[in-house]
N, C-alpha and C positions, 0 to 999 in steps of 0.2 A: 684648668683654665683660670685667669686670675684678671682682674683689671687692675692697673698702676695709676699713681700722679704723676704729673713732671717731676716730681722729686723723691720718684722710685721705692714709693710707701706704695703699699699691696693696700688696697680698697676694697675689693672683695675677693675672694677665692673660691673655688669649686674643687674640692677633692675627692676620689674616688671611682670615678668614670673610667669606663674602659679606653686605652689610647687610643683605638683605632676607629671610638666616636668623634668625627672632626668639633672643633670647641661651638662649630655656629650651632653644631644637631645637640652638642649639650646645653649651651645657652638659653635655648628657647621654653626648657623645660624648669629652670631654675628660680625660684624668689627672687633675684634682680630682676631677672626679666620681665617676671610678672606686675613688678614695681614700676620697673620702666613703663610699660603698654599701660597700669594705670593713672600714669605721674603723681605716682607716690613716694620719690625716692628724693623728694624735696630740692631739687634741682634749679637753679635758679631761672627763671624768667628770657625768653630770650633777649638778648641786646645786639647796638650795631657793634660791629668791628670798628676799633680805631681808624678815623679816619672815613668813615660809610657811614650811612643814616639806615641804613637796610635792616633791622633788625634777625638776627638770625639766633638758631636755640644753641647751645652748649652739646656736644655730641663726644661720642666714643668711636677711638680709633679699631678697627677690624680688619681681617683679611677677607679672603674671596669666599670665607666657608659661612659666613653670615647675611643674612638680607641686610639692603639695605634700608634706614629708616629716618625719620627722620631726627634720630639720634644717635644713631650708627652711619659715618661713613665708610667707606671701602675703598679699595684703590678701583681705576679704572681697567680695562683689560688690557691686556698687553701688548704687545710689536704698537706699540706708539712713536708719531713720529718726535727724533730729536728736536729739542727745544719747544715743543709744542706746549701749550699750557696743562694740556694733560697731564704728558708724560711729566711737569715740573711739580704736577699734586703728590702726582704719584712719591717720588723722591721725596720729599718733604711730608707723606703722609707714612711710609717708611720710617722715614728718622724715628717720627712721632713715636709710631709702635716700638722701637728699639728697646724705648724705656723699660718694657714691661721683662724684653729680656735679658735687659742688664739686671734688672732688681731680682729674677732668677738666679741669674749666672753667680751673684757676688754670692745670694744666699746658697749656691749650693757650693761655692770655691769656700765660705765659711765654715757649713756645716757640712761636714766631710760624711757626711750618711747620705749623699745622696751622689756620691761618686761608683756607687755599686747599687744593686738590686737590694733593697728589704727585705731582709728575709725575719718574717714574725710568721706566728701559728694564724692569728685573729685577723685580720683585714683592716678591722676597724682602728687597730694597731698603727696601720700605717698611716689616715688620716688624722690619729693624733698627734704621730709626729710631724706629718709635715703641717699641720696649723700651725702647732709647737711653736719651728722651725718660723711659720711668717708673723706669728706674731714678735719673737724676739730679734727679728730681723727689723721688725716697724719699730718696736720700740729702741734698738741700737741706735736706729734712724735720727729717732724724736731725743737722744741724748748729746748733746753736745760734743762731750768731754768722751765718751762711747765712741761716736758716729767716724771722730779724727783718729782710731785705730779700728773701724770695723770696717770703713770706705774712705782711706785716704784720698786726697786727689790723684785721680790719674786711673781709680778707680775702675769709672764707668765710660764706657765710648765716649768719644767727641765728635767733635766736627772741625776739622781747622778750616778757621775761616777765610786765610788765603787762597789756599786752593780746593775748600770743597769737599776735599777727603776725610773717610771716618777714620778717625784715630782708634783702633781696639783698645779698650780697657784694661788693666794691669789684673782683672779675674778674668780674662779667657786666658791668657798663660797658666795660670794655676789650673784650668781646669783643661786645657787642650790635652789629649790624645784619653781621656774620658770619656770613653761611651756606653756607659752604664750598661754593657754588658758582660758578662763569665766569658772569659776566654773558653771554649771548646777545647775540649783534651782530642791531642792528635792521634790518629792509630798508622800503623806502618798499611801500606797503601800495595805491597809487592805481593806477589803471588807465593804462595808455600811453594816449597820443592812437590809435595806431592799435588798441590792445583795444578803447576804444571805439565807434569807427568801425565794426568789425566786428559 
């Protein structure tokens, strides 16, 4: 589980959890979170929106596995109707999240150890490399003259702005037909001459 910025630097990360804990049931147990529920994570003050006198607080984008807070949004639920203001949070709270897995995708089309399973003796093995893994991925970021061969343009998804549509990033082709799985060794499927026989 990781938080991103807009500008696809990893903010904090969670490694180690089992996959099949969804990220909100990890979340809640974590030092951010803790920080967050006591507004200790120095967060600024709320402000209006450009444009609005309403003040409102700075929040993090989430999927459906999360409460919501009021620091955490979420998307609304779904079969929404077209063009409703809902369904248009929705879309654009989307996009929002995309970020966090573009800043995955480049680091793992990068660092080619995560195009298979890890295989180490230790465990703890494999949370040091994938911190490794995001802290030289942030610091690539933070380098200029780095950043223009680690995340060229054309990079990270878009959005074209005439019609709407995401443009995919130039790290899903490196990583498409990847799924970090071992192929299974195949066995012949037919019957022996003497199965049959019997």
């Amino acid at each position: 589980m990781a938080i991103a910025n807009a500008h696809y630097n990893f903010l904090y990360v969670n490694v180690g959890c089992q996959g099949k804990i969804s990220d909100g049931g990890v979340f809640k147990y974590t030092t951010f979170h803790r920080k967050l529920i006591s507004n200790d994570l120095g967060i600024p003050e709320e402000e209006p929106l450009v444009g609005r006198s309403q003040p409102v607080p700075y929040v993090l984008l989430a999927d459906d596995a999360f409460a919501l807070t009021d620091n955490i949004m979420k998307p609304y639920a779904t079969d929404l109707q077209r063009g409703s203001p809902e369904r248009n949070y929705n879309y654009r709270h989307s996009r929002g999240r995309v970020v966090v897995e573009n800043a995955f995708g480049v680091m793992s089309a990068v660092f080619r150890v995560f195009r298979k399973p890890i295989e180490v003796k230790v465990e703890s093995t494999v949370v040091d490399i994938v911190l490794a893994c995001v802290y030289l991925h942030n610091f690539f970021r933070s380098q200029p003259d780095v950043c223009r061969h680690y995340a060229p343009p054309g990079t990270f998804d878009r959005e074209n702005l005439v019609t709407g549509e995401v443009v995919p990033g130039s790290w899903r082709s490196v990583t498409s037909g990847d799924t970090g799985m071992r192929p299974l060794p195949s066995f012949p499927r037919n019957m022996t001459q003497r199965a049959k026989a019997v």
